[in-house]
BAVO-468434 format. One record per residue: residue number from 1; residue in one letter; z, y, x of N, C-alpha, C, O, CB in turn. Coordinates in Angstrom, 3 decimals, padded with zeros to 6 digits. Atoms other than C-alpha are relative to their C-alpha. Glycine has a CB too. Example, Ala and Ser with C-alpha at 12.3 -4.5 7.8 and 13.67 -1.06 7.14 Angstrom:
PT, 1, a, 000.000, -001.190, 000.890, 007.800, -004.500, 012.300, 000.000, 001.200, 000.900, 000.665, 001.181, 001.936, 001.246, 000.027, -000.992
PT, 2, s, -000.060, -001.190, -000.820, 007.140, -001.060, 013.670, 000.730, 001.090, -000.770, 000.899, 002.198, -000.261, -001.415, 000.462, 000.414
This chain:
PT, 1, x, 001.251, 000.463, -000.562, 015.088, -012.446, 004.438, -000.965, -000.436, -001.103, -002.160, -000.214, -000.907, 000.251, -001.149, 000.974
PT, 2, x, 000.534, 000.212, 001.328, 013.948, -013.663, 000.920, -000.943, 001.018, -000.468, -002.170, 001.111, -000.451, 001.051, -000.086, -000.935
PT, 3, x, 000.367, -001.044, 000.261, 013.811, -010.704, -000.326, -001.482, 000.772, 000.713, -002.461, 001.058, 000.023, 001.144, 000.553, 000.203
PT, 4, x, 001.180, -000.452, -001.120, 011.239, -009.232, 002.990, -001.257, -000.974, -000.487, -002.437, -000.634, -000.561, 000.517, -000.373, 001.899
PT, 5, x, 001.444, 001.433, -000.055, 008.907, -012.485, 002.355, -000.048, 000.240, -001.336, -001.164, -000.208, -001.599, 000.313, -002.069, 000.512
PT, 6, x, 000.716, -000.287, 001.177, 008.607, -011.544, -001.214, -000.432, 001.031, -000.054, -001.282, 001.003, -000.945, 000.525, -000.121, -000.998
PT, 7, x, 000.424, -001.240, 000.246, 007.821, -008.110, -000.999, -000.946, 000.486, 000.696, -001.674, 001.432, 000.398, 000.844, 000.749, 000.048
PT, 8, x, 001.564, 000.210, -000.790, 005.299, -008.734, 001.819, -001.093, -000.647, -000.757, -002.209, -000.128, -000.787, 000.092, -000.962, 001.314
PT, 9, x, 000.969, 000.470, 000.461, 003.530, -011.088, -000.085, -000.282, 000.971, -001.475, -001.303, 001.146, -002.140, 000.268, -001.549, -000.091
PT, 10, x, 000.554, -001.198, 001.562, 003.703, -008.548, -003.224, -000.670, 001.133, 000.788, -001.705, 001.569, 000.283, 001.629, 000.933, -001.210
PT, 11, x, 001.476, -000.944, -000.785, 001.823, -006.115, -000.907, -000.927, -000.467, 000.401, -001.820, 000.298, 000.766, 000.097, 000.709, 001.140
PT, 12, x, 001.171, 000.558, -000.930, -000.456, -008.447, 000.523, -000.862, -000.098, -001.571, -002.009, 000.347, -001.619, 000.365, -001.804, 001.164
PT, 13, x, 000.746, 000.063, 001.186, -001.408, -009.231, -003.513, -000.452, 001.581, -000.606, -001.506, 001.842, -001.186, 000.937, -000.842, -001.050
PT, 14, x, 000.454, -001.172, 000.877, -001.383, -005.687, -004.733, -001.289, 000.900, 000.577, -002.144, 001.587, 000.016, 001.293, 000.991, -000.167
PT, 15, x, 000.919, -000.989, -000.889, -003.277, -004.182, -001.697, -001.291, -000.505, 000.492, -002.163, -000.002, 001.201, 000.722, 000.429, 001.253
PT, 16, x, 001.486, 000.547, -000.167, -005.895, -006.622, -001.747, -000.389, -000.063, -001.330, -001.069, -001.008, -001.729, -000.204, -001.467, 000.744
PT, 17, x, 000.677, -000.103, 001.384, -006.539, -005.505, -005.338, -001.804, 000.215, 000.087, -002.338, -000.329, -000.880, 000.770, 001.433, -000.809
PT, 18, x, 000.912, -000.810, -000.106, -010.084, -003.921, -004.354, -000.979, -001.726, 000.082, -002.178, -001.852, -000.167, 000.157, 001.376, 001.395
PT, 19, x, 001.264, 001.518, 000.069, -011.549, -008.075, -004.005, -000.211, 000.072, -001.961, -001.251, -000.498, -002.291, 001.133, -002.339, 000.782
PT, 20, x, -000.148, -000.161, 001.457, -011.233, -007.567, -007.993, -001.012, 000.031, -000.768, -001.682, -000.578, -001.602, 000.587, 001.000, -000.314
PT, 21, x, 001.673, -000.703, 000.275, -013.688, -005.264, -008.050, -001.102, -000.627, -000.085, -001.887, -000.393, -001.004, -000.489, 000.832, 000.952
PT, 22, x, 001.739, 000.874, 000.123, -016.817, -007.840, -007.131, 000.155, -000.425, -001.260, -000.927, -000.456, -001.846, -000.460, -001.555, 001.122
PT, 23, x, 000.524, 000.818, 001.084, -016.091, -009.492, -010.259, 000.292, 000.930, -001.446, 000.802, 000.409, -002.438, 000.819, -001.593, 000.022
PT, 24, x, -000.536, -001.248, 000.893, -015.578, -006.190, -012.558, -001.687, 000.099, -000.479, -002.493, -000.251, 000.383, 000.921, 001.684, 001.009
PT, 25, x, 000.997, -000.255, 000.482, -018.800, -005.381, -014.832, -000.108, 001.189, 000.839, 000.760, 001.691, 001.553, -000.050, 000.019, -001.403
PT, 26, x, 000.300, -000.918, -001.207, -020.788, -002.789, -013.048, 000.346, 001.422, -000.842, 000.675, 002.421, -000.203, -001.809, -000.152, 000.707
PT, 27, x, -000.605, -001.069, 000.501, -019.944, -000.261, -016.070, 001.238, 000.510, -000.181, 001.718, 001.586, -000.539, -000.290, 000.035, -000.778
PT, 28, x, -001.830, 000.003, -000.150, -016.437, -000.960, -015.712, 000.522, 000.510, 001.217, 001.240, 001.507, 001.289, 000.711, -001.530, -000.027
PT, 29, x, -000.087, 000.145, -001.804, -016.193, -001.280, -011.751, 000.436, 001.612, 000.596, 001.147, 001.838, 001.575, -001.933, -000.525, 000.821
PT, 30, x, -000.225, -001.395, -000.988, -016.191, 002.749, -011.080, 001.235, 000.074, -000.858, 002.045, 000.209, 000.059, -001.279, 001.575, 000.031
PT, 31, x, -001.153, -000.364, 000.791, -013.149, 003.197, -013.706, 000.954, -000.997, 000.738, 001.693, -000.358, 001.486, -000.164, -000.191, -001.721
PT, 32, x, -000.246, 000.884, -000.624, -011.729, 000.079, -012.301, 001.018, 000.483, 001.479, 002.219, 000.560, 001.738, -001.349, -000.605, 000.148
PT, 33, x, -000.621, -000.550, -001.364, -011.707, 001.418, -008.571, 000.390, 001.099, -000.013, 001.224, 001.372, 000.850, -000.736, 000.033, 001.054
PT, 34, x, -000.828, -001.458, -000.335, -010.906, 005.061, -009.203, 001.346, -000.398, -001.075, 002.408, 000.008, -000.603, -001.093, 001.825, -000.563
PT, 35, x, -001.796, 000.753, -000.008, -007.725, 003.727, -010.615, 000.770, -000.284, 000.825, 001.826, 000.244, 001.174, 000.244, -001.135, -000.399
PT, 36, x, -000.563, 000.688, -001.297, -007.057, 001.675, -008.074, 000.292, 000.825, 001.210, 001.289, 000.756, 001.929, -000.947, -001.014, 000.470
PT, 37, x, -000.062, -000.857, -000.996, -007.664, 004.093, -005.768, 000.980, 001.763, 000.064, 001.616, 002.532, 000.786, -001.486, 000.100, 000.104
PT, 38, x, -000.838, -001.516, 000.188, -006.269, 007.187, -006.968, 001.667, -000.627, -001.357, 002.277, 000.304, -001.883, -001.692, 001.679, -001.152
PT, 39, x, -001.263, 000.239, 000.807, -003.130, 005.665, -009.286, 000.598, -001.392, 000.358, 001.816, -001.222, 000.397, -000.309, 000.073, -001.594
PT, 40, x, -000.790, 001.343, -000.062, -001.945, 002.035, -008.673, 000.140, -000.224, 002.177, 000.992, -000.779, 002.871, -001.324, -001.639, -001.136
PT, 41, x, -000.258, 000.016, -001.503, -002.144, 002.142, -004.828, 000.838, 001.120, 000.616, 001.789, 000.894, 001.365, -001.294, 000.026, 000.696
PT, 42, x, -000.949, -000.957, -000.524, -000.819, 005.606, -004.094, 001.298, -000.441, -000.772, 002.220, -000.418, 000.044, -000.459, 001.604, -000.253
PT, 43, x, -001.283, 000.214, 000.533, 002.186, 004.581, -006.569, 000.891, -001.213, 000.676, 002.116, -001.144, 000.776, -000.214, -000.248, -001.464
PT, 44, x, -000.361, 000.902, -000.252, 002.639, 001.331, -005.185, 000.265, 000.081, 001.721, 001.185, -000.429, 002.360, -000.855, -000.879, -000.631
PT, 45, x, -000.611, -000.712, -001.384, 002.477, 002.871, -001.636, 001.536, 000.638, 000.280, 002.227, 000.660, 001.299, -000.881, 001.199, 000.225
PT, 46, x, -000.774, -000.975, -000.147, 005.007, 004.994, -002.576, 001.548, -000.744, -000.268, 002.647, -000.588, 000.264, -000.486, 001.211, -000.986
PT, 47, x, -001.746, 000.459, -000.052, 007.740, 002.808, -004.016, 000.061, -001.250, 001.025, 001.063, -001.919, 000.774, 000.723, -000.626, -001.783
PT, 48, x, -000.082, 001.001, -001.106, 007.112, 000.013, -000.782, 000.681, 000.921, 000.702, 001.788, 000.653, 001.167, -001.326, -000.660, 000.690
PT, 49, x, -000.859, -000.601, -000.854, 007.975, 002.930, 000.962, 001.467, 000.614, -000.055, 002.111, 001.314, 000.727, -000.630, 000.767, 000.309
PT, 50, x, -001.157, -000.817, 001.006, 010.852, 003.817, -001.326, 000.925, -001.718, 000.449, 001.907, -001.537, 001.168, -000.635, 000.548, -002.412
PT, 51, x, -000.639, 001.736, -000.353, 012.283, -000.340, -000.704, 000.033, 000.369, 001.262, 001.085, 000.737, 001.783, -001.006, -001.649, -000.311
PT, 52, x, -000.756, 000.315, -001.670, 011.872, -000.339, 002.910, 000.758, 001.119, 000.742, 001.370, 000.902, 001.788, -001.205, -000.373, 001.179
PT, 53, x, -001.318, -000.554, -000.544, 013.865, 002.748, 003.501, 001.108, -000.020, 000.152, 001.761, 000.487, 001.064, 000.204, 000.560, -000.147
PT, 54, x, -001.061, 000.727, -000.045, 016.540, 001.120, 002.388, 000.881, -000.869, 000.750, 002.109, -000.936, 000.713, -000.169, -000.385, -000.544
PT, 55, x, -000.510, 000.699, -000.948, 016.840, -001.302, 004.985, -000.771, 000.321, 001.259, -000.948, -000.638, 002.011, 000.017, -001.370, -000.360
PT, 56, x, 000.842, -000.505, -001.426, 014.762, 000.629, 008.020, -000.094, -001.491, 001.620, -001.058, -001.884, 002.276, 001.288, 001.810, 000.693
PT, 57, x, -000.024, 001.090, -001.067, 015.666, -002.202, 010.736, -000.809, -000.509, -000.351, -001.943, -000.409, 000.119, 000.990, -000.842, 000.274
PT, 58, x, 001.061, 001.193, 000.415, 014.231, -004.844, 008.726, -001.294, 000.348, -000.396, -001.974, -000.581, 000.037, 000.456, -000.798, -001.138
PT, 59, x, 000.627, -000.298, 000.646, 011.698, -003.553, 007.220, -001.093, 001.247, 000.205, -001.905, 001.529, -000.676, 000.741, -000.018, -000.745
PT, 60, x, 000.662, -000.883, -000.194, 010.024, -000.697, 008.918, -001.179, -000.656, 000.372, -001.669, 000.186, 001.124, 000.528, 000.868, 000.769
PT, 61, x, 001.545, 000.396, 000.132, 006.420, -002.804, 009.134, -000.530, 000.465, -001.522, -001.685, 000.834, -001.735, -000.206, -001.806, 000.209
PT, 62, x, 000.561, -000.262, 001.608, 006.153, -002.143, 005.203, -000.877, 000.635, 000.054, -002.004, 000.225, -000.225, 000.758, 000.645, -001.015
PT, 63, x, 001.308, -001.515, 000.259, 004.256, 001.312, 005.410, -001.076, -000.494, 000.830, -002.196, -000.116, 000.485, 000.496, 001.922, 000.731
PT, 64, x, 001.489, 000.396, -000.999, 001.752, -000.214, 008.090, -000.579, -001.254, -001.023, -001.748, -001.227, -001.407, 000.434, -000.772, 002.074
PT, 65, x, 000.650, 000.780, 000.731, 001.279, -003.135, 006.014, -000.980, -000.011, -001.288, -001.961, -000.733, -001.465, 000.740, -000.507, -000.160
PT, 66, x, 000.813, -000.954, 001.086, 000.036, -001.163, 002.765, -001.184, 000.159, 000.524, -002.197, -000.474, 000.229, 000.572, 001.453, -000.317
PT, 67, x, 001.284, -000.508, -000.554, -002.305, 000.504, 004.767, -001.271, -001.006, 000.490, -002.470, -001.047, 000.215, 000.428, 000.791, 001.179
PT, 68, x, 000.870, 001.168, -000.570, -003.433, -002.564, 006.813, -000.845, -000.986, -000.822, -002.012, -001.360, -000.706, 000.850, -000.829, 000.695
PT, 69, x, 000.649, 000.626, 001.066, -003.837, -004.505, 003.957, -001.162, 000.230, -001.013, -001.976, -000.463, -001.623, 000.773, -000.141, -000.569
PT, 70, x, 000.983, -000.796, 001.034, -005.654, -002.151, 002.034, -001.304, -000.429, 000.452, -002.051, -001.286, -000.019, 000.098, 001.728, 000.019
PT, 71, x, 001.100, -000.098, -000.937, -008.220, -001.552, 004.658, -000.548, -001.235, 000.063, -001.767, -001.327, -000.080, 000.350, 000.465, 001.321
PT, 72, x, 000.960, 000.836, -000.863, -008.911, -004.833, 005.815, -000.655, -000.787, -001.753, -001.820, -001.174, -001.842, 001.060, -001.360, 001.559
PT, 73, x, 000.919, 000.343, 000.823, -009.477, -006.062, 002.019, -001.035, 000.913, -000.537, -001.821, 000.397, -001.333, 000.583, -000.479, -000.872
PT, 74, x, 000.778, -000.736, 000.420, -011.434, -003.258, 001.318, -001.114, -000.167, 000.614, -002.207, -000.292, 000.062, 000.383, 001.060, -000.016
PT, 75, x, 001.404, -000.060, -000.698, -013.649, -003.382, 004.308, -000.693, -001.363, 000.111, -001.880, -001.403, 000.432, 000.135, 000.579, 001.477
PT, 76, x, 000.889, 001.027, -000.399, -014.331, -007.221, 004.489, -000.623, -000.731, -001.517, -001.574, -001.512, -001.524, 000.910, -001.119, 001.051
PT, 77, x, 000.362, 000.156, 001.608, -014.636, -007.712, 000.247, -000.971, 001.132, -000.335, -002.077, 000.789, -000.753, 001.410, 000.140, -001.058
PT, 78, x, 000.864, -000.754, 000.603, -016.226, -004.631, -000.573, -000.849, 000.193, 000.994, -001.674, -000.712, 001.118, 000.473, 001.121, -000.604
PT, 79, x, 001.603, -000.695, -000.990, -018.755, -002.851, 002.175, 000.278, -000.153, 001.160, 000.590, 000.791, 001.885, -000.503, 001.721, -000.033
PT, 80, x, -000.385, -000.705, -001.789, -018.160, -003.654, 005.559, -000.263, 000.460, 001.153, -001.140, 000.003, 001.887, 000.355, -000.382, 000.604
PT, 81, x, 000.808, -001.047, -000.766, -018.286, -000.929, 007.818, 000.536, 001.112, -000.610, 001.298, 001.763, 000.105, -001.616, -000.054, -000.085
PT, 82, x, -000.246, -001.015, 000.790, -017.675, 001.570, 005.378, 001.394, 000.837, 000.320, 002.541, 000.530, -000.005, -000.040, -000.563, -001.327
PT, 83, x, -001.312, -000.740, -000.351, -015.377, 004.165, 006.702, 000.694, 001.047, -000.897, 001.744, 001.689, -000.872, -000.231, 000.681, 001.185
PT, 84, x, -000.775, -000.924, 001.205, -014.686, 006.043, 004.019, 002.049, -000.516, -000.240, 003.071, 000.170, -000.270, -001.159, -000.526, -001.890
PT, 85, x, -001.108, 000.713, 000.483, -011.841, 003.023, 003.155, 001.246, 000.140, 001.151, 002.410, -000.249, 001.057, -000.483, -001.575, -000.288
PT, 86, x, -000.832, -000.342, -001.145, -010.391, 004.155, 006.487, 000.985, 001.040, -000.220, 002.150, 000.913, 000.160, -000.798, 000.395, 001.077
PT, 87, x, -000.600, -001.567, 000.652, -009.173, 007.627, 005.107, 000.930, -000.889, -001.112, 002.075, -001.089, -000.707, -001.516, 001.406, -000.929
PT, 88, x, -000.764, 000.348, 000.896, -007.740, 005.917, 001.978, 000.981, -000.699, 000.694, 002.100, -000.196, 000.593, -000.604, -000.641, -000.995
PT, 89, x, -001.521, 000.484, -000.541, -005.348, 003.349, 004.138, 000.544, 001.043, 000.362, 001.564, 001.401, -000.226, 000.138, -000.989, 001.190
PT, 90, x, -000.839, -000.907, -000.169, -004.705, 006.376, 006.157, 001.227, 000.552, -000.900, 002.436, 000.586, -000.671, -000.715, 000.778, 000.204
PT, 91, x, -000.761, -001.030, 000.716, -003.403, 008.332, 003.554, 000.921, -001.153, -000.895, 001.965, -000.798, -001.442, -001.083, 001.222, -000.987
PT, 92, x, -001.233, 000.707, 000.495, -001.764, 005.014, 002.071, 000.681, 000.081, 000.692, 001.670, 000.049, -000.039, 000.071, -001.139, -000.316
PT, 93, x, -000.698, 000.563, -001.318, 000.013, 004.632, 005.091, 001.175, 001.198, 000.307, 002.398, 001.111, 000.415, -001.261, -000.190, 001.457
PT, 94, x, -001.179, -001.938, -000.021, 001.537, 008.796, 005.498, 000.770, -000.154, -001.921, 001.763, 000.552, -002.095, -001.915, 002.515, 000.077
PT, 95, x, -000.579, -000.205, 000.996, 002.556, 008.249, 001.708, 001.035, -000.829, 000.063, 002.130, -000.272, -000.016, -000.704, -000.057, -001.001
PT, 96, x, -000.922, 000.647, -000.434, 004.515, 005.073, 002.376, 000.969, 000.187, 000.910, 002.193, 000.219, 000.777, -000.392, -000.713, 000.221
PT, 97, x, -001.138, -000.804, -000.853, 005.651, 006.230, 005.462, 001.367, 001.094, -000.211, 002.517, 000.966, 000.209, -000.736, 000.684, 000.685
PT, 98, x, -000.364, -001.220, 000.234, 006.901, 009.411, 004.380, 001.187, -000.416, -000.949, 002.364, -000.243, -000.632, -001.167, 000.958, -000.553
PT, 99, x, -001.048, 000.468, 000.409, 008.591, 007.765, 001.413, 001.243, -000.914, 000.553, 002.262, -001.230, -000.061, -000.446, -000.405, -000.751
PT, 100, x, -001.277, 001.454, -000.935, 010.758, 005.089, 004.145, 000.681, 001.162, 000.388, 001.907, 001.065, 000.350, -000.605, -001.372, 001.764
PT, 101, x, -000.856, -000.820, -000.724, 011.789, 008.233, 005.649, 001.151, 000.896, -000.452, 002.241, 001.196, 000.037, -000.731, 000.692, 000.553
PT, 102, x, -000.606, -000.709, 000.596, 012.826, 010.181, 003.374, 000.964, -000.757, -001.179, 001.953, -000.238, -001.695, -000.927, 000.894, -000.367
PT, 103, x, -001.614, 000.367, 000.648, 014.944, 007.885, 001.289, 000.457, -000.688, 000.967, 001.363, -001.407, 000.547, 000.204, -000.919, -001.441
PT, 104, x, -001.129, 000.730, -000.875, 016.251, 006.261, 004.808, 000.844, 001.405, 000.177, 002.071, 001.494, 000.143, -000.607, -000.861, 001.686
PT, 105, x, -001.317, -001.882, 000.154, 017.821, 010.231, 004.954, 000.890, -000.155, -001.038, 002.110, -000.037, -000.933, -000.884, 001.869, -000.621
PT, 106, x, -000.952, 000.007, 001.143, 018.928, 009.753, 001.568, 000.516, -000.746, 000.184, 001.204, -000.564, -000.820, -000.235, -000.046, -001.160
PT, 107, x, -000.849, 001.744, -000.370, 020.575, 006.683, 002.404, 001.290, 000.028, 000.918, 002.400, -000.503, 000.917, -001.154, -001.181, 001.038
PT, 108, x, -000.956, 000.175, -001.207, 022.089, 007.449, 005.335, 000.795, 001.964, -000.361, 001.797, 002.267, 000.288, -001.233, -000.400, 002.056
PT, 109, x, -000.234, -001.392, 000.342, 022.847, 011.285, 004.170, 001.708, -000.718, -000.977, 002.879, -000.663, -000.601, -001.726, 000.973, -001.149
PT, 110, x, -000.975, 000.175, 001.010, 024.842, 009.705, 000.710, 001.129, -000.868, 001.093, 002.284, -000.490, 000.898, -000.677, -000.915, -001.543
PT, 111, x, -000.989, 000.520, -000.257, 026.811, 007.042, 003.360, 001.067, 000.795, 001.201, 002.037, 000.365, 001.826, -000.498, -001.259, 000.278
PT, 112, x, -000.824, -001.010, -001.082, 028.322, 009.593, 005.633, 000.702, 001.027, -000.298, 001.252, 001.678, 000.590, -000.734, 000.604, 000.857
């Protein structure tokens, strides 16, 4: 249970990276977010979803949480309204997902 309550709150910090941004120089700020956006979030999507396959019972909120999190700091810190940031949780959300699933196979594949 430890474990769950730390790794929620390490998504709730990583995926509200995008509040960052307001205080990023404005020549910095686009390097900044296309980082964020295209490398530290899809990666970090990917191994949440890589942890909570592991334990599927407990833990299958993970991949919604990525996403959720993303979104809602994106849309109420940066522009809100802006649907663009809608597409990006999406697609956090199928990457996480995808990874719970596919190593809960591997998981349950290697114990059988």
């Amino acid at each position: 249970m430890k474990n769950q309550v730390s790794m929620t709150l390490l998504t709730s910090a990583v995926m509200l990276l995008p509040a960052l941004l307001r205080f990023a120089p404005p020549e910095s700020g686009f390097i900044l977010s296309a980082g964020l956006l295209l490398v530290v979030n899809p990666v970090y999507a990917l191994i949440a979803g890589i942890w909570s396959g592991s334990d599927l019972r407990a833990r299958w909120p993970q991949p919604l949480l990525v996403g959720g999190l993303y979104f809602l700091g994106a849309w109420l810190l940066l522009d809100f309204g802006e649907l663009a940031f809608l597409i990006y949780a999406a697609a956090y959300t199928v990457i996480s997902a995808a990874a719970t699933l596919v190593s809960h196979f591997i998981r349950r594949k290697r114990h059988v």
